[in-house]
Each structure stands twice: as structure tokens, then as C-alpha cells.
N, C-alpha and C positions, 0 to 999 in steps of 0.2 A: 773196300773190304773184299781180300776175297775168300771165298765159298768152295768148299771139296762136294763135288758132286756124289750124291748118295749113289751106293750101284742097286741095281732095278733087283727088285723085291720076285723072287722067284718062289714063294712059298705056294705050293699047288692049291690051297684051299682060296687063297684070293686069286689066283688065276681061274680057278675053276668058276668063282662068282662073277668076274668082269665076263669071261664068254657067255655065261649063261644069262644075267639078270638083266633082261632091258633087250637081249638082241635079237634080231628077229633072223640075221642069216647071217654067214661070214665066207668070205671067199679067198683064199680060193678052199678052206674047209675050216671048222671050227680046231679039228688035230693039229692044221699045220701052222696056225696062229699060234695055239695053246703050245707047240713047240717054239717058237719064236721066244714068247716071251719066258717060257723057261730054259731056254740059253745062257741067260743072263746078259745078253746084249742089250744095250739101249739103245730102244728104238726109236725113230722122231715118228710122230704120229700128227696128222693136224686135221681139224675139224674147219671148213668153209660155210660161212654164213653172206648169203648177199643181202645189203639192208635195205629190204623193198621198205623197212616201214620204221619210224620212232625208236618202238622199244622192243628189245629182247622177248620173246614170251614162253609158255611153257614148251611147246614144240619145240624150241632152240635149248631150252633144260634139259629136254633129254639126255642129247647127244654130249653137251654140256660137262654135265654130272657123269660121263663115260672117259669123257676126257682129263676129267678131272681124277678119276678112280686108276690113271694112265700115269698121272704127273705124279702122284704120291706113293704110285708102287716104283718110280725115279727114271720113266723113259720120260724124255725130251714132247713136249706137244707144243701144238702152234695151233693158236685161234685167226683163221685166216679169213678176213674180210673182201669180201666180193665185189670190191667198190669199180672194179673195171665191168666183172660179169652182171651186175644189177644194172648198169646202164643196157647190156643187152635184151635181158630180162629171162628169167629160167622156163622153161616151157612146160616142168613136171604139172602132171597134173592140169594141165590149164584146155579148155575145148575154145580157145581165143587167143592169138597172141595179147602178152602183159606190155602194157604202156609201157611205156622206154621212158627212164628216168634221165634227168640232166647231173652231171658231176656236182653242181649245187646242193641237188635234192639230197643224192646218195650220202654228202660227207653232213647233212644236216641229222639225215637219219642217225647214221652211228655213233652221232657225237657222245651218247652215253652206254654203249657196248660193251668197252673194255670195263667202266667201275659194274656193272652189272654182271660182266661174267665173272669179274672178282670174286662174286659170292663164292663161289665156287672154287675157281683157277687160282692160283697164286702168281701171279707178274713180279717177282721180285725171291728174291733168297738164291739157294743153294741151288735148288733147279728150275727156276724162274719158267713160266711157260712165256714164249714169243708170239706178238701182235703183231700182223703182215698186214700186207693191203698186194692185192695181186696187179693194180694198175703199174706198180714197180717194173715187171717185165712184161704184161699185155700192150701196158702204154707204148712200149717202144719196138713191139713188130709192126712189120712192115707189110703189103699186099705180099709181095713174095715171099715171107717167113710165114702167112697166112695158109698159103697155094701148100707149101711145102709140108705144112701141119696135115693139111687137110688129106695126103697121100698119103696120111695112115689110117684113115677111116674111109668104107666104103659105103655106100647107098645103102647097097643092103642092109647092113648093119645098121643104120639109124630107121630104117624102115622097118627094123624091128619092134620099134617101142612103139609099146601099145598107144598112146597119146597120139602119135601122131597118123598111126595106121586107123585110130576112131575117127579124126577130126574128116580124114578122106573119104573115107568111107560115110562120113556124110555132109559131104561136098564141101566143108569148110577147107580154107589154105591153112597151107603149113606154108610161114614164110624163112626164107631163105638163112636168114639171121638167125632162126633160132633151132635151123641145121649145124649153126657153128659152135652156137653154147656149150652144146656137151664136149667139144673141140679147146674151147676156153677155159672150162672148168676143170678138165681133163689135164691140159698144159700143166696148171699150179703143180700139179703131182712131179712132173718132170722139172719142173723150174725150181722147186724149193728140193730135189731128191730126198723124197719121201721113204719111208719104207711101211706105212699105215695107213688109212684116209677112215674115218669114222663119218655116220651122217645119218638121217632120217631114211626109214625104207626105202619113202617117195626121193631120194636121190639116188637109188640104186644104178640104174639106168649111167647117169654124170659120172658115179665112181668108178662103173666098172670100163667109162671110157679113160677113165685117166688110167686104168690096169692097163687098158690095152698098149698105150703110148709109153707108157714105163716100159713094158714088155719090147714094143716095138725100137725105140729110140734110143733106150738106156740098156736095154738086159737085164732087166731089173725087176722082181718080182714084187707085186705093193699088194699089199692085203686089205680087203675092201670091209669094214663092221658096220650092217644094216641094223641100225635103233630099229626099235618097234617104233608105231605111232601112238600116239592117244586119239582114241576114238570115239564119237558121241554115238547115243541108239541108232539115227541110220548109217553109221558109219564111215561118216565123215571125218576126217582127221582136225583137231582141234587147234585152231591157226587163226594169225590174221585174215585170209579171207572166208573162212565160213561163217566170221564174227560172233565166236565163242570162246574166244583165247582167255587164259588168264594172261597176263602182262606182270613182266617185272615192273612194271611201275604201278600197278593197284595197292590199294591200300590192305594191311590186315584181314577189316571187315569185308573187304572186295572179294579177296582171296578166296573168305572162309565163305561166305555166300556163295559165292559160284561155286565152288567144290559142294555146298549143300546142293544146289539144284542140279546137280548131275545125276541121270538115272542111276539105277542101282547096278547096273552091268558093268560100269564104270569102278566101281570100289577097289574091287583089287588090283586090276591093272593100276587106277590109281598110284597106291601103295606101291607096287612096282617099280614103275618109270618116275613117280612127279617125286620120293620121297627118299629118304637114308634110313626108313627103319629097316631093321635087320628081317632076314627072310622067316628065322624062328618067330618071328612077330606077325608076318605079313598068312606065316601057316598059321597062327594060332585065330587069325582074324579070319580065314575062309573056313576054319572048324566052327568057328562062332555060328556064322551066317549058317551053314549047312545044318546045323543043329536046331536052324529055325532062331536067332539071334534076331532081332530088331537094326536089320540095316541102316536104320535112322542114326543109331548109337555109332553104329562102324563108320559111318559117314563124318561123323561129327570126328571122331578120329581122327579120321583120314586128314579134314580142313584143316586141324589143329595141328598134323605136322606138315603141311603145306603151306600155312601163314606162317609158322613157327621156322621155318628153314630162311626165309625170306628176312622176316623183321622182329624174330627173338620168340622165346615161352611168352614173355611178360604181355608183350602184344598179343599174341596168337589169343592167349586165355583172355586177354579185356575180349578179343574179336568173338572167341566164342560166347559170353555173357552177351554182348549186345546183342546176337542172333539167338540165343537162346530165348530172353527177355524178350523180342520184340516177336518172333514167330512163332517158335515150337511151342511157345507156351500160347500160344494162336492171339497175341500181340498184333494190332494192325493199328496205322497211323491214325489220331481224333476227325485227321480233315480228311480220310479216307473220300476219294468219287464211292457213291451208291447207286446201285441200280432195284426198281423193283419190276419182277420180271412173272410172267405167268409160268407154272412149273410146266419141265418139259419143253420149255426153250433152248435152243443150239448156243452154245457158248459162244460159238464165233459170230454169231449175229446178235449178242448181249456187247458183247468187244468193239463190235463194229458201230455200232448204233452207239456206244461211249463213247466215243474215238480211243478206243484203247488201241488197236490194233487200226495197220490204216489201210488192211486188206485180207482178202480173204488167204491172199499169198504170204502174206506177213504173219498172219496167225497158222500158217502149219510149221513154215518156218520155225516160230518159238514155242511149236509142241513137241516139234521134230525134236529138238535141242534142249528137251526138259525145264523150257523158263516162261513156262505158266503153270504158277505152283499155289495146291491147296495148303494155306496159311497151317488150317488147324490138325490138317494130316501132314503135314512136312515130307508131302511127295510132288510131284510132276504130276499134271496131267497127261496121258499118254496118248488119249483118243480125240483124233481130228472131229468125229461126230461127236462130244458128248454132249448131253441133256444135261440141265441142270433138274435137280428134284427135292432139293432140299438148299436152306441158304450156305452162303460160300465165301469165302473171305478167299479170296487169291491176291497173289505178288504177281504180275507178269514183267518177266525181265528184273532190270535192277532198280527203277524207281518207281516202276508204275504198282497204282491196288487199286480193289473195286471191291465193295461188299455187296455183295448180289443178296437182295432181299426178296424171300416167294411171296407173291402180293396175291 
């Protein structure tokens, strides 16, 4: 069959919501992009994931759902898999070189990538989006096609990022290989000639080397779109290694729970980046809150359209009921662990002394990360010191509970 390609949707109001909603920078300006795609040119734009891990998670929705707001307004995107650059391993963000995977490991991870971002993307019709794998042309340089890359990036310039100027500065190695990464991840742009690169903030740094090698190699100007991140209370970005991801492979009730025990700074961004409600909806929810609204309720929202986007209304609403039913309504399991404790005891050594938690590190960890939660208040604990002074029914994390009894 064949398909007349749609020409790219130039209406200023959906241009104006893809720069703004979700992005945190654009290079080389948000004007000169915003002129791009109202040209009416179709752009090819692609979004790079290296699959350090199993499944998809929300961190990779973001940019995701950017790419996807890209393919239906009718430019061209590519979801490009990093199965050459994961074997390297990315150095963003890391105070350690990342274990180096085996080409085994890598094509196990992504085995379920493409039906996952299907949520999203469409791989098939009139403007199909394209699934790469960049070992295609990293596989086949050579040391000297290496050498050759590498004369277009200077010292300097990678001495710039801040990553690696920390790890120095306290006396950790920066190893040599993961001076090439951004060299590697950089190419894809010039190998597939791009005229886009979409990605998380934390790639800024990789994108704006593969600007420079466009610039350099091609004469080509490639416009770099920084997602924001999802962030937890300290700040952290919400991923497989801080081990607080949701996962496209979690269940409904998975979803809808972890989205409940997310601090409450968390809500709108939420709604922002994780979700497709509309912006008049996402303002009408932070007039709520400011009005003094019940953040509980806006929370519950939130998870509802976040199981809901994933595995339907019908789901989302059973997930809501079982969390409803089993906590907010201050619900805890019959075979609950109990503790009785003297009032005025430290939480973390009522934890510790259960084996709830199996350290004193492990229990700030999941306060840090809002997942030791008071059952019948349907909030987080937020305080590394708190006393207990009255009894307590907590969740900590996803399976654990304790009813702390004042004896």
C-alpha cells in the first residue's frame, strides 16, 4: 500500500505548545526552531536511547511523547537505539565510569523498546516513524575513521563538562573511552543527516557535540531540544539508577502508587512532562492547589492519567479503587509486621530493629524519595529525624508495612 505523506502541520498554536511544554532549552534558540517548523519543511528529527537497562521508563516518556507531538504534526522522526554507544557506556551524570555492557546484554535489553514506544510513536502508516540501531555505521569505523572524528573536538571542549571537571577535581579518573562517547553519540547526527536531535537535559552536553560535528563536517546546522527532567525532593532525576523509575512495564496499581507517593512538588511538573492533559487543565489544577485544594486529590489525578495513558481508563480506575480501598481510606494488610514502641522513639531505629529498612543509609534514601508513607495521612514522611508520638500505620516502598503500636 502506498501512503501520501501528510505535509507538517504549521499551525502557530501547536508550534507554540511543542517549544514550550516539557522543554527546558533549545539551541541554537527557541525563535530559530519555532521558524523551522513553521516553514513547512519536513524535518527528520530523532530521539537516541542507549538501552543500559530491560524496560523503557518514564525518563525516556518524556522525550518520547516530544517526538511523538513531532511525528503527528508530519516531520519525519527516528527512535535511534544506542546499541553500539551502550556498549561504551554514557558518562552524563555519572561520578564513576558505567560498566561496559556485552553486545548480548545490549540486544537483550531492547528487545521490548520499539512495542513500548509504540504507545506513543507510530511505526507504520503514512509517516511511519524509523527504528535505527547506530552499530549500523559505528560498527564499521575504523582506528583511523576514529583519529579522524576525533579532530573535530578539542580537550578543551570536553573539559568543559562539568562531570568530568568534578570527578578531577576530586581525584577520580576520567577514562579515555568515555572522552569518545560524546564523539559516538555525536556521529549518529551526521550519519543519519539530521536536521533535530531531541533528548533529556542530562544529554545536553552529547547533543550539542553532535551540533558541533554537523556544523563542522557537514555545514549543517542541527537544532539541539533539552526535555526537562522529572525530578524527586532532593533533586534527583527520576531513572533507573536512582531506583525510583516508574517503568513501562509496571502494572496499573504500580503506576498509580508510585505516582501517590511522590512528594507534593512533584504534581505539576508531573502533569506536565508524564501526561497529555491539556495545559487549560494542568492551570486549572495549580489554581486548585494555590487556593489551598487538598493535594491528595490532585495527586490522585495526576496517577489516574498516568496509569491511564499506559493501560486504558478501565485499568487506571480499577488501580485507583484498590489504592483508594487499601490506604487512603487507612487500609493496611491483616498480616501487617507490628511494632510496640515507647513514644518518642526515632523512626529509623523502629525500621531498623524490624528489618524494615537494612540501614541507616537505606532509610534516608527512601525518605529522600517520599517512600515511607503515613498510611492514614496519604503523605510521605519527609523528616530523616522523626519521632514517633502517636500510633502509625506506614507503607515503606512497594511492599513493605509496619503498624507501630505506643506501648
Amino acid at each position: 500500500m502506498i501512503f501520501s505523506r501528510p505535509k507538517p502541520n504549521t499551525d502557530p498554536k501547536a508550534i507554540e505548545n511543542f517549544l514550550s511544554r516539557g522543554v527546558e532549552a533549545i539551541f541554537p534558540s527557541k525563535e530559530a526552531f519555532g521558524k523551522s517548523l513553521a516553514s513547512g519543511k519536513r524535518l527528520t528529527i530523532y530521539l537516541g536511547i542507549d538501552p543500559t537497562g530491560p524496560t523503557l521508563h518514564m525518563g525516556h516518556a518524556i522525550p518520547i511523547m516530544k517526538l511523538a507531538a513531532l511525528q503527528k504534526m508530519g516531520h519525519q522522526v527516528i527512535l535511534l537505539m544506542g546499541d553500539f554507544t551502550a556498549m561504551i557506556g554514557d558518562p552524563s551524570d555519572k561520578m564513576a565510569a558505567r560498566k561496559q555492557l556485552s553486545r548480548k546484554d545490549v540486544l537483550k535489553n531492547l528487545s521490548l523498546y520499539k512495542k513500548q514506544a509504540s504507545t506513543f510513536l507510530s511505526f507504520s502508516g503514512a509517516n511511519a516513524a524509523k527504528f535505527k540501531f547506530n552499530s549500523k555505521w559505528l560498527d564499521k569505523m575504523g582506528f583511523a575513521d576514529v583519529v579522524r572524528l576525533a579532530s573535530n573536538m578539542t580537550v578543551d571542549q570536553m573539559l568543559k563538562r562539568d562531570m568530568f571537571r568534578a570527578r578531577m577535581d576530586q581525584g577520580k579518573p576520567v577514562f579515555m573511552h568515555e572522552f569518545l562517547y560524546p564523539l559516538m553519540q555525536g556521529y549518529d547526527s551526521v550519519a543519519m543527516d539530521v536536521d533535530a536531535e531531541i533528548g533529556g537535559n542530562d544529554q545536553t552536553f552529547n547533543m550539542l557535540a553532535g551540533r558541533d560535528l554537523m556544523r563542522s563536517m557537514k555545514d549543517k546546522e542541527k537544532a539541539v531540544i533539552a526535555t526537562k527532567l522529572l525530578v524527586d525532593s532532593s533533586g534527583k532525576k527520576m531513572g533507573k539508577t536512582e531506583g525510583n523509575m516508574i517503568t513501562m512495564q509496571d502494572s496499573a496499581e504500580e503506576m498509580f502508587g508510585k505516582v501517590m507517593s511522590w512528594p507534593d512538588n512533584m504534581i505539576i511538573p508531573g502533569f506536565e512532562l508524564c501526561t497529555m492533559v491539556s495545559e487549560e487543565e494542568i492551570t486549572k489544577e495549580q489554581a486548585f492547589l494555590a487556593a489551598g485544594g487538598n493535594p491528595r486529590d490532585v495527586k490522585q489525578r495526576l496517577a489516574l492519567a498516568v496509569a491511564g495513558l499506559y493501560h486504558g481508563n478501565t485499568a487506571a480506575e480499577k488501580a485507583k479503587a484498590s489504592f483508594v480501598g487499601a490506604f487512603t481510606e487507612g487500609g493496611m494488610p491483616e498480616d501487617a509486621q507490628e511494632a510496640k514502641v515507647a513514644i518518642g522513639t526515632a523512626l529509623v531505629d523502629i525500621l531498623l530493629v524490624n528489618g524494615i529498612v537494612s540501614s541507616k543509609t537505606d532509610f534516608r534514601r527512601l525518605i529522600e524519595g517520599g517512600a515511607i508513607k503515613d498510611v492514614a495521612a496519604g503523605k510521605p514522611i519527609e523528616t530523616p529525624d522523626f519521632k514517633v508520638s502517636a500510633d502509625l500505620d506506614l507503607k515503606v516502598g512497594k511492599h513493605r508495612f509496619i503498624k507501630i503500636r505506643i506501648s
